[in-house]
N, C-alpha and C positions, 0 to 999 in steps of 0.2 A: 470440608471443602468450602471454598470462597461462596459466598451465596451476594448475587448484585438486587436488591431490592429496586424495579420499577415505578417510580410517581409517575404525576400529571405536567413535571414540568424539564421532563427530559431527560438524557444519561450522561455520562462524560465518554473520553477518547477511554480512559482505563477502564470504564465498565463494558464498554463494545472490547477490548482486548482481550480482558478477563472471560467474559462468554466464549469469543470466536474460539481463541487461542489455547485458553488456559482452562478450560471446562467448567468456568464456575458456575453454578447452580443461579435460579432465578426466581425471584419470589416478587406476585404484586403488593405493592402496596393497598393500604385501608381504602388510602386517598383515593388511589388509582381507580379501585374498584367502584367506591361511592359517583366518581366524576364518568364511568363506564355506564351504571344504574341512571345515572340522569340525562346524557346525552339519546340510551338509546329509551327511555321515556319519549324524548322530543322526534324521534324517528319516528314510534310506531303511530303519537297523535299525526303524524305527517301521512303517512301510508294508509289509515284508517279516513282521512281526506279526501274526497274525489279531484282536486286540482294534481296535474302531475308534477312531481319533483325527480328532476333529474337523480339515478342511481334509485331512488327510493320506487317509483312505478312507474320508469320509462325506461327504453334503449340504451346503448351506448355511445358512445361515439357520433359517427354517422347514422345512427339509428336510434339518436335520443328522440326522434318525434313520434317515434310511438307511445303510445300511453300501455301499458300492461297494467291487465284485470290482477285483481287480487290472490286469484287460484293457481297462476303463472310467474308467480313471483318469486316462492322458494325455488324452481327450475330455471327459472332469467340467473338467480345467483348461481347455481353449480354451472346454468350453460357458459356463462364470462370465464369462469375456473378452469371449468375443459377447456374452450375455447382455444382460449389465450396460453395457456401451457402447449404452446407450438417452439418450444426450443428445439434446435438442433445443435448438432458439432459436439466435442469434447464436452465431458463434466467440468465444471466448474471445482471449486478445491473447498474444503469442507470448512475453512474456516471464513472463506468469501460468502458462504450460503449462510454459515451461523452468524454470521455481522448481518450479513440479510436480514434474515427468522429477526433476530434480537431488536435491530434496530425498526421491524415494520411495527413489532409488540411496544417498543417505546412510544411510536406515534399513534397505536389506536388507546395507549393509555392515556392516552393527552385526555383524553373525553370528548375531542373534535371528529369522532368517526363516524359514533354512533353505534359499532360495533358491541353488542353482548360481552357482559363480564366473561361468561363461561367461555364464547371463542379467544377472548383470550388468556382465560388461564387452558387452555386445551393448547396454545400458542407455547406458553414456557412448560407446558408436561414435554412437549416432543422438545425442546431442548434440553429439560433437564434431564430425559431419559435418553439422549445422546441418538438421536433420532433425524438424522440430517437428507432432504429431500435431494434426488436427482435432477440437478439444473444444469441448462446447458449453456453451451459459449453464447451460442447468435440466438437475438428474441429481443433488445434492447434494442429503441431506439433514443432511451434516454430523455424522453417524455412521456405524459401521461404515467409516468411512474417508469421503472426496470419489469413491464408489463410482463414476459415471457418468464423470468424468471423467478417472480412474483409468484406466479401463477402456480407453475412446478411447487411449490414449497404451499400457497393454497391447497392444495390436489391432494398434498399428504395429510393435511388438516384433516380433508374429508375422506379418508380410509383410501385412495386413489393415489393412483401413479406408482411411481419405485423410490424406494430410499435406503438409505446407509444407515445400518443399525452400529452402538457403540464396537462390536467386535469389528467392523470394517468392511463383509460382508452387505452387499444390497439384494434386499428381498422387497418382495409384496410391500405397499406401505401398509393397508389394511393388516398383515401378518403381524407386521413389529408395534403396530398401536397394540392390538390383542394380547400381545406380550408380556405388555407393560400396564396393562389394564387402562388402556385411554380411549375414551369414546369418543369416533369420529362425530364432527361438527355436521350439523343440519342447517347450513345458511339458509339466514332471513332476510328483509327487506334490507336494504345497500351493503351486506356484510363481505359479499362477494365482490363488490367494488372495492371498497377499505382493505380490501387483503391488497391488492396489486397497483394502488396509484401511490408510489413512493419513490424517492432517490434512495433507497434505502444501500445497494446495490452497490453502487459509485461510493454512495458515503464511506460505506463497511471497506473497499480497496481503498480511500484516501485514507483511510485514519492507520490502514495496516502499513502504508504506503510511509506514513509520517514516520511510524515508527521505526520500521527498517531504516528508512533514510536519516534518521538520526543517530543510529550507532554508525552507518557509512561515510556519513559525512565525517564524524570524528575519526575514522578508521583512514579515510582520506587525508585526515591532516597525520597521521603517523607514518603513512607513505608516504606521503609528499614530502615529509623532512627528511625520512631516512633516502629517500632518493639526493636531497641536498646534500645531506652527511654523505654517502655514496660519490658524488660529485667532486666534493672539496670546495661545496657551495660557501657563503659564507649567509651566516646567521642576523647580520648587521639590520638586513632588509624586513626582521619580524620585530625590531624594536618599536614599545606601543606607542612613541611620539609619534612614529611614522604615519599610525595610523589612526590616530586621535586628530590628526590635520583633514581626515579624509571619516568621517564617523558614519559609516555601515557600522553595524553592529555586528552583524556576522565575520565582517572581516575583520574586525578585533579580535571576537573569539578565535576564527581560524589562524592566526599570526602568533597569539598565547598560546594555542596548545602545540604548536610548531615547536616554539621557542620552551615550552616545556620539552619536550620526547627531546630535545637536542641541547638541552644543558648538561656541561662537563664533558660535552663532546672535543677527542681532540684532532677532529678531521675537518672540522667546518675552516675556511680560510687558508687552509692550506692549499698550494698550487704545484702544478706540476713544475720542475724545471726550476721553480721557483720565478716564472713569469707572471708578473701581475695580471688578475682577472678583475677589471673594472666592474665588470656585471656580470650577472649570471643570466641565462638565458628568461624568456618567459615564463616558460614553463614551469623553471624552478622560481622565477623570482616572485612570479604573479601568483603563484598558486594562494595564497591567502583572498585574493581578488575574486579570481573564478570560487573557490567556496567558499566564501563569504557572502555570493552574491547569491547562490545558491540558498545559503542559510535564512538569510533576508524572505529570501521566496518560501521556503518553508516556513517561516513563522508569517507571514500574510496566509500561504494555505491552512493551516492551524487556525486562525482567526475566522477563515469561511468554514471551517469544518467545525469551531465550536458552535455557530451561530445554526447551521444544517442543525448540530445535534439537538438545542433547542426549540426546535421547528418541529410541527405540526402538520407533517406534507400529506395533504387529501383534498380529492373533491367528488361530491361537495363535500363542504366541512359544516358540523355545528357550532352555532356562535352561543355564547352564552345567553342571551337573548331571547333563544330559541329560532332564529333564525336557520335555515340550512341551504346555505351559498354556492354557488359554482363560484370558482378559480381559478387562475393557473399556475401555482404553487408547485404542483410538481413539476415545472418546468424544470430540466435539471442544469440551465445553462452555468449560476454560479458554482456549482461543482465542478461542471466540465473544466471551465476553463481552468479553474487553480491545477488540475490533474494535465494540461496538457502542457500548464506552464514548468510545472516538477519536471516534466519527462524532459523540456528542452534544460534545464539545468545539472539531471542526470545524464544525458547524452553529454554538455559541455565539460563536466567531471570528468567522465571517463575519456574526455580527447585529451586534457591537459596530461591525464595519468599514464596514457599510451604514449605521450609524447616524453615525458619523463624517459620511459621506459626504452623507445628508441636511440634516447641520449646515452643513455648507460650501456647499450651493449654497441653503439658504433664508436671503434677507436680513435674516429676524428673527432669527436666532439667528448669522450670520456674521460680527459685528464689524466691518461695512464692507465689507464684499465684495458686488459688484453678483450681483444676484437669479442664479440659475443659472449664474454666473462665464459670464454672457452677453455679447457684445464691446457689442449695444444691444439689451436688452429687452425684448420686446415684437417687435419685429422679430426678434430671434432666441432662440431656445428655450435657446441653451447645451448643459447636459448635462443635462438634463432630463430626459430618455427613457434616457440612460446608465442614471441612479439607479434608474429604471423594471426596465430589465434587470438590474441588481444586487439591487435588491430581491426579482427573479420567481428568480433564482437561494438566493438565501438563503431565500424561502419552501421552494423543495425542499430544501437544506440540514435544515432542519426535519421536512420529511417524510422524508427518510434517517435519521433522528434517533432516529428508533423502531425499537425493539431489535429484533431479528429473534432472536436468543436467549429471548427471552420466548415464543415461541412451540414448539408443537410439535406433530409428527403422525406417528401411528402407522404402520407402514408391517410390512411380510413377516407379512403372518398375528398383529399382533400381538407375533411375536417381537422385534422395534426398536421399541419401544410410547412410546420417552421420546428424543426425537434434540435437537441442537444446533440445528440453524439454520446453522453457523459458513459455510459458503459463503456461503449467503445473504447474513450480518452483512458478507461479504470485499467482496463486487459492491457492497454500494451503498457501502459506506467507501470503493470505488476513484471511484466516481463523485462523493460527496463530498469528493475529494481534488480531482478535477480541475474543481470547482463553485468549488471553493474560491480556488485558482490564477485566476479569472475575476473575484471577488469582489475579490481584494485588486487587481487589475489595474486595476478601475473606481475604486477608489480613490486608486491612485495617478497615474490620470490627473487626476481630481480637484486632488487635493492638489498637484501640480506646476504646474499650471494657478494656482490659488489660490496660491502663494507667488510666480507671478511677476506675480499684479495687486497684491501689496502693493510697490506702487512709494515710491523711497524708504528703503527698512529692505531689510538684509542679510541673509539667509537662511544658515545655519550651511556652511561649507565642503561637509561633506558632502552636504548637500540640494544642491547648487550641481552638485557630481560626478554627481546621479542625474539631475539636469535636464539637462545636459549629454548624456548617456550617453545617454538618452530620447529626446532630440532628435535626435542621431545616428541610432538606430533608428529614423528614421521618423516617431513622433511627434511632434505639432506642437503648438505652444504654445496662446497665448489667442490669439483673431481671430472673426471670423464664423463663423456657422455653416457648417458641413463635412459631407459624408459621413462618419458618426462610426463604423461598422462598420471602418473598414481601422484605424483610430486603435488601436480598444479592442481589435482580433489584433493588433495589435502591441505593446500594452503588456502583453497574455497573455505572450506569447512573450516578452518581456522578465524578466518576473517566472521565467515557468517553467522557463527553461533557466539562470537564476541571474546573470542582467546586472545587475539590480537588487541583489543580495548583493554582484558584484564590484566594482560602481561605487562602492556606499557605506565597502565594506571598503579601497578602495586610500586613502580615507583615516584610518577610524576601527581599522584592521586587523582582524583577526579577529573577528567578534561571536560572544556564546555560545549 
């Protein structure tokens, strides 16, 4: 099994992938370790101190002005742990919790925490032994750390709360430590702070976030052509002078791989009637535009999410110095926003692709294609109620759309007076990810449907690959009306697990 080795100067997007996603094992580093032995040296000369240090022997929050005795300190840490493990609502999904676990273990290795070697190799035992904490929806407010759910995953550290053993089942967490022979942690002086002040949370959905929306966007541009090809669009509009005058980079890529899936096609430019089509509509002609611009946005979000990955989110923090600082580094606002800017680019996605999709099944605007790519009319509905569900899907796409960063509310007395949102902004991005996956799937049943009633004219090699591939899957071509529920789970599934990428790509290779 893949083992992601831990230092002091951070992880990448594929080693938060590899944990969440892919189960791979976790191991600290020498480094890690040595740089853990020396930070929490400078703690305990701090707590052995009578001046009070914030997290080290005082309050929190609104309650940092009291100073706590030295006999009260291992209980100030588990009381923060309880405390704050005040989640409600739905579980969270076990790969958003291991980005969690994974990514708060990257920042207490920094050596900025303070935190005990042992909490945190006790930190990669409950990962590596497949040990995933009960966290819930609401408890973020997306500063001062993803506090709530933070905390939930502390809890289990210290033999408490509930969690998800590798079989699936959740028990006792104390049960499943015992299982696996891991000895619940004994917080010390700030260790129970350093578990819970992190974007760790936010981070762990943008990075998962990036990556779905990377195979979607490119899955986007093999819909979006095959609705062209479908159309009797013409192809003229993805030549790369066009867009070499106009230098997005995303919109290069999204016009190349158009213009690959629809090479050797012989439907492009063909017209009904044989009346000339000056233009094709937006939806079909812009579609490089709208994801393109999308594309653009995701590699700015990539850029804030490698800089998070590198970062050290706690307070206070140890400085090399030996100094130990308050901050506000876990403010999560550069996260939020890049997460609430994806969601309005996924919302814009999936409206160009609905509107495609209304092109192709209304007879006025289809170039010949029977009303609702209906086997007979009137007799049967077609995909009619499809587009229905495509469209009630991309209506919420629009309502996820709204910034959840734009908002905020004061919380601890005042003292958190100005918060992120960034959870917030992470949950509905995740749901507009998987909105979106649904959206393009209705289209590409569409659009497959529609290039095999242009009888007659040849459809480009590659379009022929995904028809194929499609078919295979379960899906089934033009005919009478069907149970169309089993049809459109399986053209989800097709799109989401990357059939649709591998189909098109075995012939056009690689797309960007």
């Amino acid at each position: 099994m893949h083992t992601v080795v831990v230092g002091t100067s951070g992880v990448t997007a594929s080693d938060v992938l590899a944990v969440a996603r892919g189960g791979a094992r976790v191991q600290l580093s020498e480094e890690a370790v040595a740089a853990l032995a020396a930070a929490r040296e400078i703690v305990d000369a701090l707590a052995a101190k009578p001046d009070p240090v914030y997290g080290v022997s005082t309050g929190f929050g609104a309650l940092a002005t009291r100073h706590i005795s030295p006999e009260l300190r291992a209980q100030l840490q588990r009381n923060i742990v309880r405390s704050h493990a005040a989640g409600m609502g739905p579980r969270v999904e076990r790969d958003v919790v291991r980005a969690l676990m994974f990514l708060r273990l990257k920042t207490v290795c920094s050596g900025h925490t303070g935190v005990r070697p042992e909490v945190a190799q006790t930190m990669a035992d409950l990962l590596n032994a497949g040990i995933t904490p009960v966290v819930h929806e609401y408890g973020s407010l997306g500063c001062s750390g993803d506090l709530a759910p933070l905390s939930h995953c502390a809890l289990a550290l210290m033999g408490e709360g509930d969690a998800e053993g590798s079989d699936g089942v959740v028990r006792p967490a104390a049960e499943l430590l015992a299982a696996h022979g891991i000895q619940p942690v004994e917080l010390r002086e700030k260790e129970g702070l350093a578990l819970l002040n992190g974007t760790d949370g936010m981070l762990g959905m943008l990075i998962m976030a990036l990556a779905d929306l990377d195979r979607l966007y490119r899955s986007a541009d093999v819909t979006a052509a095959l609705s062209l090809e479908a159309l009797l669009g013409t192809d003229k509009v993805l030549a790369p002078e066009l867009h070499a005058i106009r230098p997005h980079p995303g919109q290069a890529a999204s016009a190349a791989n158009m213009a690959a899936v629809l090479k050797g096609s012989g439907l492009t430019g063909h017209h009904q009637d044989d009346a000339p089509r000056v233009q094709d509509a937006y939806s079909v002609r812009c579609a490089p535009q709208v994801a393109g611009a999308g594309r653009d946005t995701m590699a700015h979000a990539r850029l804030v999410a490698d800089r998070e990955l590198a970062a050290a989110v706690d307070n206070p923090v140890v400085l090399p110095d030996g100094r130990v600082e308050s901050n506000g580094n876990f403010h999560g606002a550069p996260v939020a926003y890049v997460l609430d800017f994806l969601a309005v680019a996924v919302a814009d996605l999936g409206s160009i692709a609905e509107r495609r999709t209304d092109r192709l099944l209304d007879k006025n605007r289809s170039h010949g294609l029977p009303p609702f790519l209906a086997d007979d009319a009137g007799v049967d509905s077609g995909l009619m109620i499809a587009q229905y569900t495509q469209a009630a899907l991309v209506s919420e796409l629009k309502r996820l759309a709204v910034p959840a960063s734009a908002d905020s509310i004061p919380s601890s007395a005042m003292q958190e007076d100005h918060v992120s949102m960034g959870w917030s902004a992470a949950r509905k991005l995740r749901t507009a990810v998987d909105n979106l996956t649904r959206v393009l799937a209705v289209e590409l049943y569409a659009a497959t449907r529609a290039v095999e009633l242009r009888e007659g004219l040849s459809p480009a090699p590659a379009t022929r690959a995904v028809i194929e591939a499609l078919r295979e899957a379960g899906v089934q071509g033009p005919g009478p009306d069907r149970f169309l529920a089993p049809d459109l789970a399986a053209a989800d599934a097709f799109v989401r697990d990357g059939r649709l990428l591998a189909a098109v790509e075995t012939v056009t290779g690689p797309l960007l």
